[in-house]
Biopython code that builds the backbone (N, CA, C, O; Angstrom):
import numpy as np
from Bio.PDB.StructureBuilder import StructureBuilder

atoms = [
    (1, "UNK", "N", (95.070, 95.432, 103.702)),
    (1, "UNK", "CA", (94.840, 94.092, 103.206)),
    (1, "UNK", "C", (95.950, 93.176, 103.696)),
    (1, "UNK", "O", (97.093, 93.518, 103.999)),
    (2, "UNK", "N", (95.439, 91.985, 103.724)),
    (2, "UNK", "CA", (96.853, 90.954, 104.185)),
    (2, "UNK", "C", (96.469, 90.056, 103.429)),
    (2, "UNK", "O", (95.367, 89.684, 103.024)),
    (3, "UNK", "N", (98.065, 89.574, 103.199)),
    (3, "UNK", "CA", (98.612, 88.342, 102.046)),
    (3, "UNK", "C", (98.404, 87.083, 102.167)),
    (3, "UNK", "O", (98.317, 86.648, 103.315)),
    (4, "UNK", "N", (98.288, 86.294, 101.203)),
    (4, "UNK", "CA", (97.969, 84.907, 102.001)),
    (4, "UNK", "C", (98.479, 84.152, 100.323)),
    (4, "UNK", "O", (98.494, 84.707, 99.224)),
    (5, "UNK", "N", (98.802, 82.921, 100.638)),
    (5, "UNK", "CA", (99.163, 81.851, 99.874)),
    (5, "UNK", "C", (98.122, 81.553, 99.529)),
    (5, "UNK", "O", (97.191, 81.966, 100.220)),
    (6, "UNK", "N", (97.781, 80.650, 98.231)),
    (6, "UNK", "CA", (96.035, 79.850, 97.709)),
    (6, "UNK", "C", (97.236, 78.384, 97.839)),
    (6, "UNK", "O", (98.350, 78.424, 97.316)),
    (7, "UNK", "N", (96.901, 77.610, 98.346)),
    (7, "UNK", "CA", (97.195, 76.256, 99.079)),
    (7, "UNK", "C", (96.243, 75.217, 98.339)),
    (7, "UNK", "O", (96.692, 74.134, 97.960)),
    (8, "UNK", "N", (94.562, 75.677, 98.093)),
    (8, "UNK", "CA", (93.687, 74.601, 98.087)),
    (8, "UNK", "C", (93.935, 74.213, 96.249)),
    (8, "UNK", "O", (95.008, 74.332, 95.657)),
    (9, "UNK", "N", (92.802, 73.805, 95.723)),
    (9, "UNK", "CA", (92.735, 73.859, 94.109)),
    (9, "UNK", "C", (92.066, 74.498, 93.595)),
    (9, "UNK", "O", (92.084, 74.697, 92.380)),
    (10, "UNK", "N", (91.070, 75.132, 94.634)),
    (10, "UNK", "CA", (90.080, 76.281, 94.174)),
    (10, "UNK", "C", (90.732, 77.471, 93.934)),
    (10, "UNK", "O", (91.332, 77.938, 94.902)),
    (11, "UNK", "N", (90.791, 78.351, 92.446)),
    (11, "UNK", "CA", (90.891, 79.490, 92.873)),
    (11, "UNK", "C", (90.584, 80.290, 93.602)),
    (11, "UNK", "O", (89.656, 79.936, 94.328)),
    (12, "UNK", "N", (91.221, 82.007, 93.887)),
    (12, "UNK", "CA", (90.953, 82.653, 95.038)),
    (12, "UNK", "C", (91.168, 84.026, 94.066)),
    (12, "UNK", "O", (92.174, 84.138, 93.365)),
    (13, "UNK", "N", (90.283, 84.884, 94.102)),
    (13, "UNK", "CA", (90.507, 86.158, 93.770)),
    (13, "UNK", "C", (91.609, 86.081, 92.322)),
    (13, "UNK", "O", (92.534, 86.848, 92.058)),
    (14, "UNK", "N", (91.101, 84.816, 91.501)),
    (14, "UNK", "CA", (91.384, 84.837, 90.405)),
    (14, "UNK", "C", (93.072, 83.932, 90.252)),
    (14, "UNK", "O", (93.660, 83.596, 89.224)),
    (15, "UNK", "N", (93.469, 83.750, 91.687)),
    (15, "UNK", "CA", (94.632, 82.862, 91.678)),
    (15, "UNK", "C", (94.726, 81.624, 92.035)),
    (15, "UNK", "O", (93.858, 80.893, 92.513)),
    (16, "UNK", "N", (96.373, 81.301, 91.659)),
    (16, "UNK", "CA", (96.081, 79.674, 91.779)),
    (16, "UNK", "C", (96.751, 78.839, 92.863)),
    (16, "UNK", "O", (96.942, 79.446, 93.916)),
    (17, "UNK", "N", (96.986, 78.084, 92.835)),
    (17, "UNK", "CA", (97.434, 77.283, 93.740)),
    (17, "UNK", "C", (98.643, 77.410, 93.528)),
    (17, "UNK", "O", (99.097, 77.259, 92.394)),
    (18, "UNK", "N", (99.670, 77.818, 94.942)),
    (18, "UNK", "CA", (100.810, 78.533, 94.561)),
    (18, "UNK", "C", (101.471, 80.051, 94.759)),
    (18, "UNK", "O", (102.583, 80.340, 95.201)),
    (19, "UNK", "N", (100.259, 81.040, 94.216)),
    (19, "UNK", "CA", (100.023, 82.612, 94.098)),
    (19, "UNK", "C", (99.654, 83.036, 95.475)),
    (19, "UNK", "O", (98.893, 82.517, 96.291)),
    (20, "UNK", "N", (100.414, 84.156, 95.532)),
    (20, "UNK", "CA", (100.001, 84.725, 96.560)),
    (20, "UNK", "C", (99.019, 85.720, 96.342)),
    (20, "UNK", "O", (99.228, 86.331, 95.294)),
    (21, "UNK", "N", (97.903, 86.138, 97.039)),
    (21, "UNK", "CA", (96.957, 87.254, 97.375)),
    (21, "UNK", "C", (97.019, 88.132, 97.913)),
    (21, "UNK", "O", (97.628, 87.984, 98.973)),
    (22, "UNK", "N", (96.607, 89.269, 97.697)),
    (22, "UNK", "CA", (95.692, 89.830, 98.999)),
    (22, "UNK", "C", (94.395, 90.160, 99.095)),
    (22, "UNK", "O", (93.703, 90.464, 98.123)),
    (23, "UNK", "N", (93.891, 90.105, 100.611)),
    (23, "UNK", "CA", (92.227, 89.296, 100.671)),
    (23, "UNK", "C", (92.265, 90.721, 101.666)),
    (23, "UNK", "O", (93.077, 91.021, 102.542)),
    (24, "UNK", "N", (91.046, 91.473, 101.162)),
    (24, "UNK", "CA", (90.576, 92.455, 102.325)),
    (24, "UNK", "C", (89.179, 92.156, 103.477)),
    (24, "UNK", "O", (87.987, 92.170, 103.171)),
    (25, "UNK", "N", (89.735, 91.911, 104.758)),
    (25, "UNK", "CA", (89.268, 90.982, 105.695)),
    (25, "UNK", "C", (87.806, 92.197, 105.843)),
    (25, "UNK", "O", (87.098, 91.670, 106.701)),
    (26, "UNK", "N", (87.291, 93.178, 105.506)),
    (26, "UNK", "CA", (85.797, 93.960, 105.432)),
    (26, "UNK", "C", (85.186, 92.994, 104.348)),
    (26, "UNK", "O", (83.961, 92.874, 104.372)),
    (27, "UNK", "N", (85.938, 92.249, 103.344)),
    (27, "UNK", "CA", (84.909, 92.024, 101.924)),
    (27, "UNK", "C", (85.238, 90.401, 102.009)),
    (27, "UNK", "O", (84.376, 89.575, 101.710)),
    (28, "UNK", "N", (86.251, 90.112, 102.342)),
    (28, "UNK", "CA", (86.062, 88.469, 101.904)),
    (28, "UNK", "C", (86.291, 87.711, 103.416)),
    (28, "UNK", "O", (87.277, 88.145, 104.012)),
    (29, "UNK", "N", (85.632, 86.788, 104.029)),
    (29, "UNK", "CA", (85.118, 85.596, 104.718)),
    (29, "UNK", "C", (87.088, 85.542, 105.238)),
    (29, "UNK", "O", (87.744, 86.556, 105.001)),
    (30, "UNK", "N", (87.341, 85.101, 105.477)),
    (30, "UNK", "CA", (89.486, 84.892, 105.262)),
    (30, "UNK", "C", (89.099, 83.438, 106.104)),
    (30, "UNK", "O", (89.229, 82.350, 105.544)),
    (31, "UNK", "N", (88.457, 83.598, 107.955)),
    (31, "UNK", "CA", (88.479, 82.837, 108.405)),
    (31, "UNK", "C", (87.707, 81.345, 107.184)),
    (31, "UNK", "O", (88.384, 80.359, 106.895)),
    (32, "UNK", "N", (86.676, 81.492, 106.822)),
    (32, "UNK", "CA", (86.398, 80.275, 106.470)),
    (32, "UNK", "C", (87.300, 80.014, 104.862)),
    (32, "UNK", "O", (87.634, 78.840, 104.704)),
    (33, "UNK", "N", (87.591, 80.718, 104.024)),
    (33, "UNK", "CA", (88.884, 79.882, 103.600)),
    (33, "UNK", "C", (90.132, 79.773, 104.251)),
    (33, "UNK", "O", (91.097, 79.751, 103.487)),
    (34, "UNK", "N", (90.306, 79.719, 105.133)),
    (34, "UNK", "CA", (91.407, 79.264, 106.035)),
    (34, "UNK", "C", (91.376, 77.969, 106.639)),
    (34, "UNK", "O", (92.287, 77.155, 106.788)),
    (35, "UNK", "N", (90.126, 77.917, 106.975)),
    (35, "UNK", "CA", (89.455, 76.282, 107.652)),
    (35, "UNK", "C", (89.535, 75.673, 106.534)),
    (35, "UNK", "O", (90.149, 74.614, 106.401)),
    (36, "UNK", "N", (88.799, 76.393, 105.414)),
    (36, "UNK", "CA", (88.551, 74.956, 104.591)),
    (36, "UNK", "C", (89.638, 74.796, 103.901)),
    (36, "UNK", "O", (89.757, 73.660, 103.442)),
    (37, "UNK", "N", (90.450, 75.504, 103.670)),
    (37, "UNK", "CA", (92.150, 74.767, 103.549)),
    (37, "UNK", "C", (92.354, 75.503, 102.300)),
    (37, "UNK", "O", (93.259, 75.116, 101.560)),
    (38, "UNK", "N", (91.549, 76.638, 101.917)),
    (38, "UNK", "CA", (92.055, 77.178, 100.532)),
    (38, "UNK", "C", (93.469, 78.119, 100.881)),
    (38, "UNK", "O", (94.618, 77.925, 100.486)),
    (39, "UNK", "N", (93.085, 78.895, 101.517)),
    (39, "UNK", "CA", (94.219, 79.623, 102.083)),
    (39, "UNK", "C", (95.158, 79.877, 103.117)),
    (39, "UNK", "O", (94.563, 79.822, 104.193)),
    (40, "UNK", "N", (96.700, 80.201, 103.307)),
    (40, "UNK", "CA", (96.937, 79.894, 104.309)),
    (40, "UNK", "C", (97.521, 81.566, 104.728)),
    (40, "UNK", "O", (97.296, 82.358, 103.813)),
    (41, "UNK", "N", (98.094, 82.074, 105.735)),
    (41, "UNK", "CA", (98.927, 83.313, 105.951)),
    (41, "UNK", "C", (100.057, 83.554, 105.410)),
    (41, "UNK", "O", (100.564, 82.435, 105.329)),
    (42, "UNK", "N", (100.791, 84.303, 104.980)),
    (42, "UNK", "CA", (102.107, 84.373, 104.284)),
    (42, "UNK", "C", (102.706, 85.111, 105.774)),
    (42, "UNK", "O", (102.303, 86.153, 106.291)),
    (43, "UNK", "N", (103.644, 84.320, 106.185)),
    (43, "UNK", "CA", (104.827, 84.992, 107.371)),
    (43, "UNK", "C", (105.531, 85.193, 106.325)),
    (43, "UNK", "O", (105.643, 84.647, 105.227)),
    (44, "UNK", "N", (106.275, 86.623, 107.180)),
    (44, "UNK", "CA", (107.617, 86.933, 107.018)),
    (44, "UNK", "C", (108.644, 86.220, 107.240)),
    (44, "UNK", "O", (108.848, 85.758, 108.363)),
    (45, "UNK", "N", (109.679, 85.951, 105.948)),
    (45, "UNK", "CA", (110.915, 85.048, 106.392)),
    (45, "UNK", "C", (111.831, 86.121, 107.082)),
    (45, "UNK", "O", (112.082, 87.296, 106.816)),
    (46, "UNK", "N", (112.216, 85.289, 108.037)),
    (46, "UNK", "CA", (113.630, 86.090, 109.403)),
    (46, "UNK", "C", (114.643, 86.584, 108.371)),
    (46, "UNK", "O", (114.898, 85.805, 107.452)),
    (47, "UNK", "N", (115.127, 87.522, 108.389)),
    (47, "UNK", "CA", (116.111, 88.188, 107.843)),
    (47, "UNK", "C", (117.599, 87.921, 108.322)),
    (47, "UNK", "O", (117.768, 87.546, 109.482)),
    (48, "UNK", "N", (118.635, 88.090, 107.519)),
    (48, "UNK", "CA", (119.511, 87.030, 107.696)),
    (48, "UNK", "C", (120.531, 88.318, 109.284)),
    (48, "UNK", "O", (120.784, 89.520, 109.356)),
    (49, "UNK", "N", (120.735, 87.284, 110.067)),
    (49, "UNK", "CA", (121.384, 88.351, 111.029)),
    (49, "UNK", "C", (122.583, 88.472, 111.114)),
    (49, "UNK", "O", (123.208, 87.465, 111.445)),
    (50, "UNK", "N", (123.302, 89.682, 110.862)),
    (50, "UNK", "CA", (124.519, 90.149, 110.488)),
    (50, "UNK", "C", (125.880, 89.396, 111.734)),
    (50, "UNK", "O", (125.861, 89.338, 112.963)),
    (51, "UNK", "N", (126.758, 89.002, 110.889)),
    (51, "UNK", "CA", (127.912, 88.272, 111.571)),
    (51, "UNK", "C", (128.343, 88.807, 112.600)),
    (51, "UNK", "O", (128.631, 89.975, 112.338)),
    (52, "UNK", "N", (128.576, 88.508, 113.851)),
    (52, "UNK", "CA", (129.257, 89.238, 114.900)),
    (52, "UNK", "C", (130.972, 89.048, 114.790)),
    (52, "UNK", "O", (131.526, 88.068, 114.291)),
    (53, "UNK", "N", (131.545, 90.049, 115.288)),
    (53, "UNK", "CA", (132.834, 90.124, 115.080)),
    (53, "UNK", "C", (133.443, 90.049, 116.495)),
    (53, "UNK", "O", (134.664, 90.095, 116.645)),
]
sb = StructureBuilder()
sb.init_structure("model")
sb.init_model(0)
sb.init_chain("A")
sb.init_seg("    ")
for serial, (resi, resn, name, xyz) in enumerate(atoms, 1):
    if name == "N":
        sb.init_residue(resn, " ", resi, " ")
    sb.init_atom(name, np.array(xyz, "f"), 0.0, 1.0, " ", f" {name:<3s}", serial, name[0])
structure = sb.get_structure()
């Protein structure tokens, strides 16, 4: 399954605007709530890179 933000005002798999998901791309549509702006992808934030000495 992959994660995704709910962005729109419609709930999504019971969440809200704000919440993150996960949407299993065999059972739920992803591309068309993506267009229509309900959901967006959750990236990974860069991890902090260790000080050089």
């Amino acid at each position: 399954m992959t994660t995704y933000k709910v962005i729109g005002i419609c709930t999504v798999a019971g969440k809200k605007r704000g919440e993150v998901v996960e949407l299993d791309p065999e059972l739920i549509n992803i591309e068309a709530l993506v267009e229509a702006g309900h959901i967006e992808p959750v990236t990974a934030r860069p991890g902090k890179k260790e000080a050089s000495k």
